[in-house]
N, C-alpha and C positions, 0 to 999 in steps of 0.2 A: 395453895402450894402444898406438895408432897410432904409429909413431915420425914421420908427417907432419901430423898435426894438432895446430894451432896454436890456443888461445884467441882471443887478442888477433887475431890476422885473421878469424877466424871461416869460416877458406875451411879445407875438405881438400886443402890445396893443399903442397907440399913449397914451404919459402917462399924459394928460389931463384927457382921457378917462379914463385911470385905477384909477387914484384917484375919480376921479367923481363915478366909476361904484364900488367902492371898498366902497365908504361911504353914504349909500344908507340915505334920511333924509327925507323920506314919516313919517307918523303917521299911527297909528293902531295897532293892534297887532302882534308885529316882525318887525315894522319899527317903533320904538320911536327913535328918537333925540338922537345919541349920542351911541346908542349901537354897542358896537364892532364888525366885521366880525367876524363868527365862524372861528377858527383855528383849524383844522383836523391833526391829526398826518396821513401821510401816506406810507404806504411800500416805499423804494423809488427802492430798485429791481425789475425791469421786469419780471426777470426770475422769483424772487420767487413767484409773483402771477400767472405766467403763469404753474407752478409746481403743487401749490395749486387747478386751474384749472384741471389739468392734473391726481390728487389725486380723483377727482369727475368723473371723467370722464372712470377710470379703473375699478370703478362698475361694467361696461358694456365691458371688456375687449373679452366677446366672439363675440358684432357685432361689437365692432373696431376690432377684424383681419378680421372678413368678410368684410369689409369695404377695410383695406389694401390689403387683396387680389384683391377685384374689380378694387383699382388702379394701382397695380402691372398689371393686365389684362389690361386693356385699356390705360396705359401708355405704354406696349409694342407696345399695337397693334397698337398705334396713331405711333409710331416711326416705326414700318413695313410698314405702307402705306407709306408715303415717298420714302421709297426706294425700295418698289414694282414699285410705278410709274416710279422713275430713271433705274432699271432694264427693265424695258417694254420697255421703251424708245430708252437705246442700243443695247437688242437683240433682240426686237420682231419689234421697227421701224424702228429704222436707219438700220438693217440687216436682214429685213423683212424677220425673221424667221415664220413659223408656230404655233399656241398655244396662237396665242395674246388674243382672245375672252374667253380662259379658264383663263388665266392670267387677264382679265379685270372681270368677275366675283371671283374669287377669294382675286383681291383686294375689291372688293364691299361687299364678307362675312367680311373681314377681321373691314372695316370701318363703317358695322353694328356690328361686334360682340364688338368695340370700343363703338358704341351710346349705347347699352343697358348693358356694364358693367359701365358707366358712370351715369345711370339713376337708377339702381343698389344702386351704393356706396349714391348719390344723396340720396335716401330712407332710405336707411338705417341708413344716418347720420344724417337725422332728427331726426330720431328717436330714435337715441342715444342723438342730442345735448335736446330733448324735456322731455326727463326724466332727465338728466342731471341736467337741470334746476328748471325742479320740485323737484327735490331735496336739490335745492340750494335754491329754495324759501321756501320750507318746514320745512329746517333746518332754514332758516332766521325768519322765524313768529316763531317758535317754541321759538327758541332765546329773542326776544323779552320779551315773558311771563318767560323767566328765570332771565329777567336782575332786576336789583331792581328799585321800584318807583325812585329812584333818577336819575335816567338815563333817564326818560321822564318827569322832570320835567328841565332837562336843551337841552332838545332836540325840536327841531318844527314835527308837526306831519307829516308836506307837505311834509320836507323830508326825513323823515324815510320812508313816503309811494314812494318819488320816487326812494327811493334805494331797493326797494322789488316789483319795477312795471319796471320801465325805465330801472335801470343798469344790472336787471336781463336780459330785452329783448335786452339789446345790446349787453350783453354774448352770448342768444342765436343766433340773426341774424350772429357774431363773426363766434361762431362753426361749425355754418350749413356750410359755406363757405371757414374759414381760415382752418382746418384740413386739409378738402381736397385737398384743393388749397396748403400747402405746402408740403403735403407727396408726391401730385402728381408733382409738378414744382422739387422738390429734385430729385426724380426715372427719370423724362424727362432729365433735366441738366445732372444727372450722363451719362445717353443713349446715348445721344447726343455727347456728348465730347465722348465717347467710339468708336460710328461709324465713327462720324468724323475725327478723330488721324487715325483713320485703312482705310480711302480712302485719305483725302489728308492733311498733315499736314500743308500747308501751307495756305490753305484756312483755317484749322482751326486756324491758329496762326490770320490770319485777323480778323477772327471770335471774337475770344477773347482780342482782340485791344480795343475794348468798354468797354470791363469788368469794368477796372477801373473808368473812369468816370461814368457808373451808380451807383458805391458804393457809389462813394464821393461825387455825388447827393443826393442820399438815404439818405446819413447819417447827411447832413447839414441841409436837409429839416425835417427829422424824430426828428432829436436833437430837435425840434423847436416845433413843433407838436404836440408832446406827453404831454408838458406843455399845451398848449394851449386845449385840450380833455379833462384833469385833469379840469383845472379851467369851460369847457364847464358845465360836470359833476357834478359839484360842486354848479356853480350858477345856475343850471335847480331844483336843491334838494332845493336852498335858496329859486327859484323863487314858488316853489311848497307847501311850507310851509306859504308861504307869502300870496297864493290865499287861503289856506286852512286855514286861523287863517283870514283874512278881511272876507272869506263868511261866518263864523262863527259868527265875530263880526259886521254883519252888522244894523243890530238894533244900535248900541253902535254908527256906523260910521254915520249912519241918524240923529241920535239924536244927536250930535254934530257938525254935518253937514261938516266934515272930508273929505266927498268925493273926491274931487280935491287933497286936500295933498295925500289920498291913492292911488289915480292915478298914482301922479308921482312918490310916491315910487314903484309900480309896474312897469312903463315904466322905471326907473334907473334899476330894477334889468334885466328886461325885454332887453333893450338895453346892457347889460354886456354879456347877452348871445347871444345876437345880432354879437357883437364885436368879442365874443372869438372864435362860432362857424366860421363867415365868414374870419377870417384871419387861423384858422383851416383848416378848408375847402381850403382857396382860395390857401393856401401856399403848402398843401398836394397834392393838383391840378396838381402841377409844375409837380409831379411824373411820370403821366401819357405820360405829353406831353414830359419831357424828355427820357423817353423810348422810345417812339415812333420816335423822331426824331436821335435815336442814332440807333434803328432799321433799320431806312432803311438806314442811312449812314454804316451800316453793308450791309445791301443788297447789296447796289452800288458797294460797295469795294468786293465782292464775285464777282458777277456778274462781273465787269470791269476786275478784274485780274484773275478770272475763264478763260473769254475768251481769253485774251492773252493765257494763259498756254495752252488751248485745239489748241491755232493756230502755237504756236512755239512749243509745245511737246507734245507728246502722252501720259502724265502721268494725263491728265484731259479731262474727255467726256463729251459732252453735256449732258447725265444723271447724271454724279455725278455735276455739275453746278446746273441742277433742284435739285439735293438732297439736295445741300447746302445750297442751295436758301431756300429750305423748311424749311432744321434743323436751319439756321438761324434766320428765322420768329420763328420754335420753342423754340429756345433758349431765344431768348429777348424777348417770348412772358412769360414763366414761373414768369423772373425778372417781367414783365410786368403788369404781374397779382397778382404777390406779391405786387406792387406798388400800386395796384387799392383797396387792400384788408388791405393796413395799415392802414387808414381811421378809416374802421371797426374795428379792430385790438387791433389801442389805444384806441377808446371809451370803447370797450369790457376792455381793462384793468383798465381803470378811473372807469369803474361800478365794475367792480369785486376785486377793490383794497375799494372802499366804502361799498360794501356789507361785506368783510374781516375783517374790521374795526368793523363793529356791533358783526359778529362772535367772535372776539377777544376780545370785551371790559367785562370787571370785571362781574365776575355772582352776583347774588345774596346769600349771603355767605350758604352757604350747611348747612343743619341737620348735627347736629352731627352724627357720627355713631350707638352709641347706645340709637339715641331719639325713643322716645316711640312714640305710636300714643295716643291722646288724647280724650277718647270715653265717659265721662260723667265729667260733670265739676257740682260743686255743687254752685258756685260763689267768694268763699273770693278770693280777690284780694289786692296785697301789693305793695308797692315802695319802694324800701330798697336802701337811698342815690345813687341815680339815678343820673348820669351826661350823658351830650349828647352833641356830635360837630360835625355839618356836614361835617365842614373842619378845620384842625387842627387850633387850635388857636382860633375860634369862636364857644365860648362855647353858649349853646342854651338852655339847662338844666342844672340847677346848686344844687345839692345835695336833689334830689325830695324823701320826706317821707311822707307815708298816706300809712291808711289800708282802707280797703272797707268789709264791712261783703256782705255775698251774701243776694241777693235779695234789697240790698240797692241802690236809686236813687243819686249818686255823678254828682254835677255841678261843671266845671270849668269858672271860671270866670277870666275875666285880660283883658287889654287892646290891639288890634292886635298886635301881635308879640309876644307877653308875654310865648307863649309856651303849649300853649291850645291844641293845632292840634296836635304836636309835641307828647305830653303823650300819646296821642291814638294812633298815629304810632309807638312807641314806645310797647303797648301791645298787639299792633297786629302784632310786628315784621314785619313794611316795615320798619323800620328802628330797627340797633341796640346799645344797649346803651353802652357808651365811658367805662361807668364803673358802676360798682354797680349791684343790681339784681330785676329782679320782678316775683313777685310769683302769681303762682292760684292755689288756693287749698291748699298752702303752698308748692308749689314743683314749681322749676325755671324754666319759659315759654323756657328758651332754653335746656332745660330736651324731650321736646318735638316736632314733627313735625310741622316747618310751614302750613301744608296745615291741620293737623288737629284741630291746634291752631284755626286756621282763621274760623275753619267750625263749632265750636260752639258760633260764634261770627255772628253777623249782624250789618248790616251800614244803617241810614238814613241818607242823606245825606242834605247840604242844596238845594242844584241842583242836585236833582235826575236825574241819565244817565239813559234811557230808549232807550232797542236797538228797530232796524226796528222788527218789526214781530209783533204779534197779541198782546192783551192786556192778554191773555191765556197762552204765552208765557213767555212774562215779569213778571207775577206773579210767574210762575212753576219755573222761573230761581233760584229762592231763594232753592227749591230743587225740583229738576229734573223729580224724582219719583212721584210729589205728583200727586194723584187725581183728577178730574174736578169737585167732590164736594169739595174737600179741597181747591179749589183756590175758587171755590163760596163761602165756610166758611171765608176763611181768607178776601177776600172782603167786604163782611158782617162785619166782625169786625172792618177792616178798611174803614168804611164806604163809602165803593168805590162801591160796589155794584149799588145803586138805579143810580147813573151816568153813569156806564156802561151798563145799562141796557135801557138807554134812545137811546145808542147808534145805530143807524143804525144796526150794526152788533154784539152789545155787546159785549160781549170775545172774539169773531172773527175780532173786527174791528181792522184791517190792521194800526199799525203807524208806521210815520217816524220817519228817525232817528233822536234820542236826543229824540223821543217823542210828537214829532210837530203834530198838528193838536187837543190836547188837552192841558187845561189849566195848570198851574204852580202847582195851588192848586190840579189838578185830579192826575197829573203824582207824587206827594208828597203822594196821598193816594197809587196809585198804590204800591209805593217806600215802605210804610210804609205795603200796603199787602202781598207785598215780603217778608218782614223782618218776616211777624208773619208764614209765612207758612214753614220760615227755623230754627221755633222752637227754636231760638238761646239761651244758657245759658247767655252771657253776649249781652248786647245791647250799641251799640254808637250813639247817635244821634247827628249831627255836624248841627247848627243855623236850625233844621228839621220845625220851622214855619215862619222862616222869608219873607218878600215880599210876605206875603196871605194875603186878604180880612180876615175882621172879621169874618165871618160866614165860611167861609172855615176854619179858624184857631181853632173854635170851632170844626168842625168835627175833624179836624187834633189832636185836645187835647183829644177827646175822645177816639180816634186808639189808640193814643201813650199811654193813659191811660192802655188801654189793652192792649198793646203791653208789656209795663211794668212789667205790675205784675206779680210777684214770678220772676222774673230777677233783675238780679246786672245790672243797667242802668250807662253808663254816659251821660253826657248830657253837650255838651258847646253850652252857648246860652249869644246875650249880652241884651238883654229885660229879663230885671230880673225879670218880673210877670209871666215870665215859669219856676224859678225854686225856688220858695219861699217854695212849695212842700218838696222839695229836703231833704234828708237825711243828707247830708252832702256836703258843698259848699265851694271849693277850690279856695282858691284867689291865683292867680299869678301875682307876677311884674319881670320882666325882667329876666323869665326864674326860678325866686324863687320864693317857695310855702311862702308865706307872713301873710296868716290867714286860718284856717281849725274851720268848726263850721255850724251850722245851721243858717237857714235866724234869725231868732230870736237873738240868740245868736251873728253874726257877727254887725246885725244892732245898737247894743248896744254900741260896740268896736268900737273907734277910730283905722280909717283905710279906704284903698280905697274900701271894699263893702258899707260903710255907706257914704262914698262919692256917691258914684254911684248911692244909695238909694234915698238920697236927692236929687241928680242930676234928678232925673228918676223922682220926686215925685213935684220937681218944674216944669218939662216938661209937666205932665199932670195936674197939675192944670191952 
């Protein structure tokens, strides 16, 4: 018995190492202090993901039977050389008949016409498992944009991308080679035991003397394995998320000078997969070598007791010894190859039981059947006793009323957490409310399509996402159709123009992604020319001037100025000399609407705006 394997963890893991490797205590983001391992729900049936697999795969059911056919062909014909040669051997040498030169090329057609149904099936099943796959990745991004904001705000990005890059390519490396490899070892074994029963039964009885102990190898070692692929799996998506949230946050990990702590959180999670893949590996290993050596101890016992039988009876010939000898090798070479290919096998299924998982997880709850589409919005907006819980029991809005006329600039205000965010996800349906209604134009937002809701709607954000592609691009994004005068007007208005134009390649100049390579303040105008070119009825601007330079913030206030007008604005901002403007300014404490009124009118009132006021007012003097 292993002296590091554990029952109760179920990991081949020496269990110093699995607690070490289980409670990873780097800093940065996705290694703070204290935060629990993800816990995955997973299939725990084999079968039914290899079914699931098998469901993707009948797409293409007219080149899997060409495929089957190819190896129905070259498993015959691998099993006819054999005993071409054991034939040749009795009648053409020991009894140096005539014919042997036409019997030696027609074995040679026969063991070519094996190579190229073999290179065949080969081709073809790439190119079944390559769509295959592009299908499974196709459906998996698609996925993604169907599930709701709340599923990627409890998810890491690193591995969602390596369950749509990694566990995709280990399905496919899987397919290209396990199909084949078991349709063909199945059609061989059955062959084999066929010819063999019908020349000497008792060689085949030696033959299958091994049977059992390769199962009961297989199965000890595979029992053990499969676990250990899972958690490989598992912690290469942790370790993926982990590189992709520190490159991210590297600024944040400089400035505090984190480096070393985020080290070793990377070498713990690094070292976990270190651990699981080589006892993975080392233990799956065994498989090989025990085929191999129960192999030739088949051989031996053919061989040794073949000969006696050819020298005391005439019921065994030196060709049927060579035959045996052969179909021996090919019989434990089929287990053989099975054994080399479980490796693959269970990784294929740890990725494709985690890819299942996203497939399966809650949509984003559906339009109603008979929602409308939403093609001109005039502005009024309402909140009719609004409650909201992300999770039961943790209430997050608490009975929210206000109207909004259109074309009016509404601020929220409150302290973080208070529920700010929350309202405008709430009218933009990523989220929906526990209870109560809200109306545009006097008719309930779930009266109509999400995707139409959203499209007369525009987001400035405080941390404008700007993708890789031109600054041409990133503007048109706001709507698709427009013009290359219309993105120069809307530039123009958000005074993004004269900076783009200073640029090496102006509209054409190439950014990275998130926007790198220009300023905070440029990519906020950019953000802000987006918003004006998708013409939006209602506008949200979330903290849109915070972290600018004075003189950027001016431009910034002049965009948004225009951006504004004749639109129903909100606006959550906690520097209150952006929204003294404001039509109507919503105070929030803990999720309750607490004061509704104008800057004028609130600063009057005892209350937390006229705290804030004073607060704001001693700070700048």
């Amino acid at each position: 018995m292993l002296p590091f394997y554990y029952e109760k963890p179920n990991e081949f893991l020496p269990k110093e190492e699995l607690d070490r490797s289980e409670k990873p205590k780097g800093f940065g983001l996705g290694g703070a202090p204290g935060r629990a391992p993800e816990r995955v729900k997973r299939p725990d049936q084999i079968v039914a993901t290899l079914k699931r697999i098998w469901n993707y795969l009948t797409a293409y059911r007219g080149r899997l039977i060409a495929v089957l056919i190819m190896i129905v062909i070259a498993t015959g014909l691998s099993l006819l050389g054999p005993f071409m040669i054991g034939h040749m051997i009795d009648h053409y040498i020991m009894d140096a008949k005539d014919g042997l030169m036409a019997m030696l090329l027609l074995t040679a057609i026969v063991y070519g016409g094996q190579a190229l149904s073999t290179w065949l099936q080969n081709i073809w099943m790439i190119q079944v498992s390559q769509q295959t796959v592009y299908k499974m990745r196709t459906d998996l991004f698609a996925q993604f944009h169907r599930l709701p904001i709340s599923f990627f705000t409890k998810r890491q990005q690193g591995d969602l991308m390596s369950r749509a890059s990694n566990d995709i390519e280990n399905i496919s490396a899987s397919m290209n080679s396990s199909f084949i490899q078991i349709c063909s070892s199945t059609l061989t074994l059955v062959g084999i035991v066929v010819v063999m029963l019908s020349l000497s039964p008792i060689l085949t009885l030696l033959t299958f003397m091994v049977i059992p102990l390769m199962f009961l190898g297989m199965k000890w070692i595979s029992s053990r394995t499969s676990r250990l692929f899972r958690m490989q799996q598992k912690s290469l998506g942790s370790l993926n998320g982990f590189v992709e949230e520190t490159l991210s946050g590297q600024k944040i990990i400089k400035a505090f000078a984190q480096e070393q702590e985020v080290i070793e959180g990377f070498t713990q999670r690094n070292e976990k997969i270190r651990l699981s893949s080589y006892w993975a590996q080392a233990i799956s290993g065994f498989i090989p070598k025990l085929m191999n050596g129960l192999n030739s101890l088949s051989f031996a016992m053919i061989v040794g007791v073949g000969a006696l039988l050819t020298i005391w009876t005439d019921a065994v010939t030196v060709g049927i010894i060579i035959i045996f000898a052969e179909y021996s090798r090919q019989f434990t070479r089929p287990l053989n190859d099975l054994a080399n290919q479980w490796n693959t096998l269970l990784s294929a299924i740890a990725g494709a039981e985690r890819v299942f998982q996203i497939l399966d997880e809650p949509l984003e709850v559906q339009d109603e059947k008979d929602a409308k589409q939403l093609k001109s919005v005039v502005g009024d907006v309402s909140f009719e006793k609004v409650d909201f819980q992300y999770e039961q029991g943790q209430s997050i809005i608490h009975q929210a009323s206000f109207e909004v006329k259109a074309g009016e600039m509404v601020a929220f205000v409150g302290p973080t957490g208070a529920g700010k965010t929350t309202l405008i996800s709430l009218l933009s349906r990523f989220y929906e409310p526990t209870s109560g209604i809200i109306r545009i134009d006097g008719r309930n937002i779930a009266d109509y399509t999400r995707e139409s809701l959203r499209a007369q709607m525009a987001f400035v954000l405080q941390d404008p996402f700007l993708f890789e592609g031109s600054i041409m691009d990133n503007i048109r994004y706001g709507r698709l159709e427009a013009t290359d005068d219309e993105v120069y007007e809307a530039a123009r208005l958000a005074n993004a123009h004269s900076f783009i134009m200073r640029l090496k390649d102006g509209y054409h100049t190439e950014l990275k992604l998130g926007g790198g390579g220009i300023s905070q303040g440029q990519k906020q105008l950019i953000a802000i020319a987006r918003a004006l070119i998708a013409d939006p009825a209602i506008l949200i601007l979330d903290e849109a001037t915070s972290s600018i330079d004075t003189v950027t913030e001016i431009k910034i206030q002049e965009a948004l100025e225009r951006l504004m007008h004749g639109r129903t604005s909100f606006v959550i901002a906690h520097r209150l000399n952006t929204i003294t403007q404001a039509d109507k300014i919503i105070v929030l404490e803990k999720g309750k609407i607490s004061q509704i009124g104008s800057h004028e009118q609130l600063s009057k009132q005892e209350g937390l705006y006229r705290k804030l006021v004073l607060g704001q007012q001693m700070l700048e003097a």
